[in-house]
Residue frames as qw, qx, qy, qz and C-alpha x, y, z in Angstrom:
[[0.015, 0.289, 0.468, 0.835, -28.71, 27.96, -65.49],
 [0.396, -0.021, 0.375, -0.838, -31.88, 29.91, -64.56],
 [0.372, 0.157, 0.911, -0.081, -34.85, 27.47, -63.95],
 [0.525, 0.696, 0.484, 0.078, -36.82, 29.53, -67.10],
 [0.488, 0.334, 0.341, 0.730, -36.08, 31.54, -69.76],
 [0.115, -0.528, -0.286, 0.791, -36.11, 34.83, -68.94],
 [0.175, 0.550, 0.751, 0.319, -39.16, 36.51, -70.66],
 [0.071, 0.251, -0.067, 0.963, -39.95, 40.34, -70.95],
 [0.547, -0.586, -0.325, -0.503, -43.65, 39.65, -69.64],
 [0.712, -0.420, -0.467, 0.315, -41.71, 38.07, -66.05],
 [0.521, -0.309, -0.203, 0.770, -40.07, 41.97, -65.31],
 [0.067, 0.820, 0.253, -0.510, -41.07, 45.17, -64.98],
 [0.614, 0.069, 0.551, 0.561, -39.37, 46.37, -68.66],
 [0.202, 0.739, 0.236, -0.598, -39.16, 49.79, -70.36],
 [0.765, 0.540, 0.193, 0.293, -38.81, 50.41, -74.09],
 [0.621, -0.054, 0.106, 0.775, -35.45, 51.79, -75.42],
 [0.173, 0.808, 0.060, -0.560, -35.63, 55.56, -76.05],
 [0.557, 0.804, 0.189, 0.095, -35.63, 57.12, -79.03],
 [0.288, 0.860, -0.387, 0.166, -32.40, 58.73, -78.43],
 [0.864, -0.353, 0.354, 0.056, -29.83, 56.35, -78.98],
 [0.247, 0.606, -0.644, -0.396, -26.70, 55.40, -80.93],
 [0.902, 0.428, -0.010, -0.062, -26.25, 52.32, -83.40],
 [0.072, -0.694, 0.698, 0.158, -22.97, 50.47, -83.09],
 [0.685, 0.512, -0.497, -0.149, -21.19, 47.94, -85.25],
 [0.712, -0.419, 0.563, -0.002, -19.98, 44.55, -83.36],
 [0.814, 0.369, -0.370, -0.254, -18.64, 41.60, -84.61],
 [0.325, -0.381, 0.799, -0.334, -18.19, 38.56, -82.46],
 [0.574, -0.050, -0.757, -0.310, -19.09, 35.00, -83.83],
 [0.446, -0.337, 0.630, -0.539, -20.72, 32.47, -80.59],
 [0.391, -0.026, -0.836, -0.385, -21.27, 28.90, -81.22],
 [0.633, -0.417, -0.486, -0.435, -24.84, 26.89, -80.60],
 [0.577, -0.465, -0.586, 0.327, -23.63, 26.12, -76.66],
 [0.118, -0.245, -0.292, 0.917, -23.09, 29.76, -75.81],
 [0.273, -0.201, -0.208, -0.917, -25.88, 30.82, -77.78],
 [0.596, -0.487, -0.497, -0.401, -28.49, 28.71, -75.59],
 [0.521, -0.321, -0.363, 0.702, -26.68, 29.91, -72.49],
 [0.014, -0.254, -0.110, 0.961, -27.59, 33.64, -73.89],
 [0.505, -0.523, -0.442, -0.525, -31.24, 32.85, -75.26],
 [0.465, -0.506, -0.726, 0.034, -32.04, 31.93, -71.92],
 [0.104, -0.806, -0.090, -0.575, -31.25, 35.23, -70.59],
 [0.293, -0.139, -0.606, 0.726, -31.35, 36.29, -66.63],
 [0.330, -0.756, -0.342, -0.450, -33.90, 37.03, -64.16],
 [0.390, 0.398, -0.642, 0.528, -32.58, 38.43, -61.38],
 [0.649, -0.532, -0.543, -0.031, -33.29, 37.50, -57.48],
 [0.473, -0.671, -0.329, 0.466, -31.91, 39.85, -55.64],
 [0.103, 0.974, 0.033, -0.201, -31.28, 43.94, -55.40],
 [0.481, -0.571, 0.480, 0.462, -27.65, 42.97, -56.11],
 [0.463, 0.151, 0.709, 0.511, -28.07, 41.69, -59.65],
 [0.048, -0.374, 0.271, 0.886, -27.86, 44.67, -61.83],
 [0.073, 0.316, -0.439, -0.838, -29.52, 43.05, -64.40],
 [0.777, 0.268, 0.505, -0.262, -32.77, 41.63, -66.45],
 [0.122, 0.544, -0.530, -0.638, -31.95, 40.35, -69.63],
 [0.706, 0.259, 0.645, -0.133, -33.92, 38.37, -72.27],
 [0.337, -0.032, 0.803, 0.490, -34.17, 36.96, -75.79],
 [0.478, 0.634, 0.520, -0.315, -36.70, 37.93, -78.14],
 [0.583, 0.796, 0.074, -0.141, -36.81, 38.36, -82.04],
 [0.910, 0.158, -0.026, 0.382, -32.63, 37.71, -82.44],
 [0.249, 0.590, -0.334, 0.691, -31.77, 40.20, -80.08],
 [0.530, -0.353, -0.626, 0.451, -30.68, 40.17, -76.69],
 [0.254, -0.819, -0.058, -0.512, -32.25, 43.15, -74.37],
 [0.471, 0.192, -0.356, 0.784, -30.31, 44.58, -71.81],
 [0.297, -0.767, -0.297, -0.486, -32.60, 46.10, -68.55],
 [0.088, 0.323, -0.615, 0.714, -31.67, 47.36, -65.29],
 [0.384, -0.343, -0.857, 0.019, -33.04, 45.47, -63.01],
 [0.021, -0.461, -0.609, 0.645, -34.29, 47.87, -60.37],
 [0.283, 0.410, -0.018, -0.867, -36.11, 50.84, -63.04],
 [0.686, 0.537, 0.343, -0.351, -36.69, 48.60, -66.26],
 [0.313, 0.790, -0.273, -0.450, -35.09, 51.12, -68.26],
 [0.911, 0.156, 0.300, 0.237, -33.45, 49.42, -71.11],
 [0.484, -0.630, 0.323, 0.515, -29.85, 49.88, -71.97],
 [0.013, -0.524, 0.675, 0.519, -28.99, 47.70, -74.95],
 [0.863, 0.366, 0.166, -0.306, -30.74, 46.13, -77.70],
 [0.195, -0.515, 0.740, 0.385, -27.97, 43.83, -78.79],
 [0.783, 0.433, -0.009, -0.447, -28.77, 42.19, -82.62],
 [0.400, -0.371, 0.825, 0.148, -27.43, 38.60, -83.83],
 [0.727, 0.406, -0.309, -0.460, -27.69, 36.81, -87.02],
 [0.853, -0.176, 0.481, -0.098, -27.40, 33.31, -87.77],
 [0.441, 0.509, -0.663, -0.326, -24.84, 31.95, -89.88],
 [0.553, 0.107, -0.826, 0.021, -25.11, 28.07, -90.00],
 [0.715, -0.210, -0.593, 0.303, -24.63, 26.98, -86.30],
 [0.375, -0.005, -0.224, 0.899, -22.90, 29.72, -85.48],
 [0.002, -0.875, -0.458, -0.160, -24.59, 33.17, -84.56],
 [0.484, 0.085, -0.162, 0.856, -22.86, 36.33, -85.01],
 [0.094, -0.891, -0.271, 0.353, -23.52, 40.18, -82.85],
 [0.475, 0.504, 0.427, 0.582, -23.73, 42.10, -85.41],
 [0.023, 0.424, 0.142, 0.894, -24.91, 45.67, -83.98],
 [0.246, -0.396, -0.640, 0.610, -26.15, 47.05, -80.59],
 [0.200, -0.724, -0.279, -0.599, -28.75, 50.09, -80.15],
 [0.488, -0.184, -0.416, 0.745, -27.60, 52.08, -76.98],
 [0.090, -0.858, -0.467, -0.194, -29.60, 54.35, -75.24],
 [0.487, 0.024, -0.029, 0.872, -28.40, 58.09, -74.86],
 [0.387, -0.692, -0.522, -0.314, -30.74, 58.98, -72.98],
 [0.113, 0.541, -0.483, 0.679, -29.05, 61.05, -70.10],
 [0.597, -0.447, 0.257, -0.615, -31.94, 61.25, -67.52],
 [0.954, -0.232, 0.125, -0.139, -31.57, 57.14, -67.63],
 [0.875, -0.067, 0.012, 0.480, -27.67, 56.24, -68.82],
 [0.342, -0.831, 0.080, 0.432, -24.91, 58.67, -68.55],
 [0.643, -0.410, 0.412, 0.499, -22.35, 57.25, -70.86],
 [0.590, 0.735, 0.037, -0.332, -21.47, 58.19, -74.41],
 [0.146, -0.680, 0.688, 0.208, -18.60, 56.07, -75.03],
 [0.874, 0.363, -0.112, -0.302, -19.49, 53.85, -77.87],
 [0.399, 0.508, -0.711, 0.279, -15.82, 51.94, -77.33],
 [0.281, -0.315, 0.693, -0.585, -16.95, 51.73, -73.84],
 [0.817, 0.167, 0.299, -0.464, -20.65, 50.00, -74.49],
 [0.607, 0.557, -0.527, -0.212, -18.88, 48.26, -76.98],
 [0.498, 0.297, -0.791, 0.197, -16.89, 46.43, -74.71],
 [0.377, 0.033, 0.748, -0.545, -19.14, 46.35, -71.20],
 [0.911, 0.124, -0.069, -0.388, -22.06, 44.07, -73.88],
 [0.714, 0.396, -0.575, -0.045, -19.46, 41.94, -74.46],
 [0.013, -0.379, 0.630, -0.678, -18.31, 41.95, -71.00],
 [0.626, 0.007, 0.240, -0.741, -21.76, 41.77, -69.59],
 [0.756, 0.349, -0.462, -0.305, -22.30, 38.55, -72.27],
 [0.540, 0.355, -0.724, 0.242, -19.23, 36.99, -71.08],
 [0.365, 0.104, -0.817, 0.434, -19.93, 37.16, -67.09],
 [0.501, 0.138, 0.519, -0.678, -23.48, 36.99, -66.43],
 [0.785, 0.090, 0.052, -0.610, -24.30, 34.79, -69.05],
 [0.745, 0.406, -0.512, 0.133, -21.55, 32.80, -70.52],
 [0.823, -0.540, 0.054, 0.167, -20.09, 32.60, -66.63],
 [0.741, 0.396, -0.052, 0.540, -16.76, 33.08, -68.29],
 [0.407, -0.450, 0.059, 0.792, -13.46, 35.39, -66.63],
 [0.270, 0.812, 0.302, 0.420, -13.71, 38.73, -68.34],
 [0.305, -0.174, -0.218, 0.911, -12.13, 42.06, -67.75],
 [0.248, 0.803, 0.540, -0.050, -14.35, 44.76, -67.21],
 [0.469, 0.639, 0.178, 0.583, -14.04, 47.53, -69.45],
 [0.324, -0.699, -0.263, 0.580, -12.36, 50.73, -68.23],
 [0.298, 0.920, 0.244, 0.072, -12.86, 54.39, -69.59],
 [0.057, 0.974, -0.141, 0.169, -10.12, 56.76, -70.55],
 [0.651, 0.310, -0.621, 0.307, -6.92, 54.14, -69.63],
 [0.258, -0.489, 0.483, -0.679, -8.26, 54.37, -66.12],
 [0.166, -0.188, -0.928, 0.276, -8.74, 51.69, -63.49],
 [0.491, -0.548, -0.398, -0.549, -12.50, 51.63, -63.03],
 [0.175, -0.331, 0.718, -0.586, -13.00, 51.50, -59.51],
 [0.077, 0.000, -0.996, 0.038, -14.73, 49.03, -57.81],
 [0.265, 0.391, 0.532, -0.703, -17.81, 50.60, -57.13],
 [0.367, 0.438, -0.453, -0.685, -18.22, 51.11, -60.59],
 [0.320, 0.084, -0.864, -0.379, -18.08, 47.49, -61.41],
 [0.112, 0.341, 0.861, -0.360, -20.29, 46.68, -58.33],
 [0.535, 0.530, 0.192, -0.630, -23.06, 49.27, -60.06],
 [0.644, 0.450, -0.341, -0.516, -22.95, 47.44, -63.28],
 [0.674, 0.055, -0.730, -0.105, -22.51, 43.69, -62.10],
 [0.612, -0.476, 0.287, -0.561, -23.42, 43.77, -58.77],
 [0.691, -0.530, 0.474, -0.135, -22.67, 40.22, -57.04],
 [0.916, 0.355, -0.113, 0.152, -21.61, 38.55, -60.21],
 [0.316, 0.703, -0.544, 0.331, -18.11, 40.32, -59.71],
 [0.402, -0.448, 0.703, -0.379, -17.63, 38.32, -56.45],
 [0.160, 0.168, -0.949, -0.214, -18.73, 35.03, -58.48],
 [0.299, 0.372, 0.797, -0.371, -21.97, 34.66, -57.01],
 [0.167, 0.079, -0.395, -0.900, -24.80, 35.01, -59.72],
 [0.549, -0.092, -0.069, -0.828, -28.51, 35.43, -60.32],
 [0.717, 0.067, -0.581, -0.379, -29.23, 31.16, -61.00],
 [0.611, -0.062, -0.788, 0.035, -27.84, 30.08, -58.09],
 [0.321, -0.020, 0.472, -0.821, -30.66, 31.73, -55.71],
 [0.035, -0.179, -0.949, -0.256, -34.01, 30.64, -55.70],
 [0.034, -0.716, -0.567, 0.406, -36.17, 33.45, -54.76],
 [0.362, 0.639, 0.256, 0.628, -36.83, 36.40, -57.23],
 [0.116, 0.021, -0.139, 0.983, -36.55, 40.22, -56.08]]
């Protein structure tokens, strides 16, 4: 795991825009994955795509070289359990491109699963097309090759 929680004051970190969309999840995670995804990711080299941190019962979602912030993913507690309930996705052109609410749908979960949870995952592909590989290397940069952010020891 990383040797601290990853904290918005430890990375450069822009607020979401205003022009975003509001999707609808629903994925349960029990109390060992959720303190595997409080603790977030700081990344330590140019390769790791992402910053990502805990704060107020949502997980934030930055790119690690601009700031910008992607995804405000929201989670509610039910008992033990804690469930993602509903993502805020920026649609912002000048900083993300995509508008494929199916797509973000499934690259948080994605994203969730193999940069924080460590877990196999498929990444998500658009339009029943094989993503290429370049693709996945811009949006998970050395994780896809199994190496990942915790087990460096120098930051970016």
């Amino acid at each position: 795991m990383t040797a601290k929680p990853a904290r918005p004051s430890v990375w450069n970190t822009e607020p979401l825009r205003e022009q975003r969309a509001t999707l609808q999840l629903d994925r349960v995670f029990s109390p060992d994955d959720m303190d595997r995804i409080r603790n977030g990711l700081i990344p330590v080299v140019m390769e790791d795509k992402w910053f990502i941190y805990w704060r107020d019962e949502a997980l934030y979602f930055h790119r690690n070289w601009t700031g910008n912030c992607t995804y405000v993913v929201h989670f509610t507690s039910e008992g033990e359990e804690w469930r993602m309930v509903r993502a805020e996705v920026n649609r912002d052109y000048e900083q993300y491109q995509c508008t494929n609410d199916d797509y973000d749908t499934e690259m948080i979960s994605y994203l969730i699963d193999a940069l924080l949870l460590r877990r196999p995952a498929q990444f998500p592909v658009t339009d029943g097309s094989d993503e290429s590989v370049l693709a996945q290397w811009a949006n998970v940069g050395r994780a896809m090759l199994g190496s990942h952010p915790d087990e460096g020891d120098e930051q970016v």
